[in-house]
N, C-alpha and C positions, 0 to 999 in steps of 0.2 A: 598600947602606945601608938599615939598619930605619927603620920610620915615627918610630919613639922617638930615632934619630938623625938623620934630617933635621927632626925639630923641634925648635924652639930656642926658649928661654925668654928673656923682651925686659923688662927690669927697667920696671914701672908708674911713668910720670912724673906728676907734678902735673897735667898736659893730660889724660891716661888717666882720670887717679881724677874730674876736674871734667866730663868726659866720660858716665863712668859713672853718678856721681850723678845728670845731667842726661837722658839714654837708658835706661831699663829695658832694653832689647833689647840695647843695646851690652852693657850692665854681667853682663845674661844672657850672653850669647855669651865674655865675660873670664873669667867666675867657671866656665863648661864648658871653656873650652880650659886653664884654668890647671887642673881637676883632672883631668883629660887628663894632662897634661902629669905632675904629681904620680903617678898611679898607673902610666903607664910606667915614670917613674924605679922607682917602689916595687919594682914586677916584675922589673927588667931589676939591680935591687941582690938584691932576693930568690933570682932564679934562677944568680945571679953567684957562680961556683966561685974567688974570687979574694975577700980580707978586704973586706968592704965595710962597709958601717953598723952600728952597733953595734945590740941591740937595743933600745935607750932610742929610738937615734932612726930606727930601724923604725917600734916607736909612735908618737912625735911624730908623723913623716909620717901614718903612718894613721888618726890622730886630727882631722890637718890635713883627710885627705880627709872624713871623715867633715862635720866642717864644713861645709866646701865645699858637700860634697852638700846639707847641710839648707838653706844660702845657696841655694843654686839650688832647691828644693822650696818654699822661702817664697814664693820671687819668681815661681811659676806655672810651674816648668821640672822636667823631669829628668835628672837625671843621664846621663852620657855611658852608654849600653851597657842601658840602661831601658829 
């Protein structure tokens, strides 16, 4: 099993986000694993010999990380692989 398959993605509840707000640390550490998690998927679709994402939401996603990363550079951190 790849690291991009024994990680799994755990839908953010109301406790998470009232968590996050309240922990800079925590909320750092959510906003790195979540774009973790985003750039695997991205790669493991990008390098995928089978129909996968269309390129609209290629972009999206990699807009999304792009995001992510600037979240995580406001807040004193960087990005996974920095």
């Amino acid at each position: 099993m790849s690291s991009s398959e024994s990680r799994i993605f755990a839908p953010i509840t109301d406790a998470v986000l009232a968590r996050a707000r309240q922990d800079p640390g925590f909320r750092q550490q959510l906003l790195t694993h979540n774009l973790s998690l985003l750039l695997d998927k991205l790669q493991s679709l990008r390098s995928s010999r089978k129909a996968g994402a269309s390129p609209a939401q290629m972009r999206e996603g990699a807009l999304l990380a792009v995001r992510l990363a600037e979240l995580i550079q406001a807040a004193g951190g960087s990005p996974p692989g920095v």
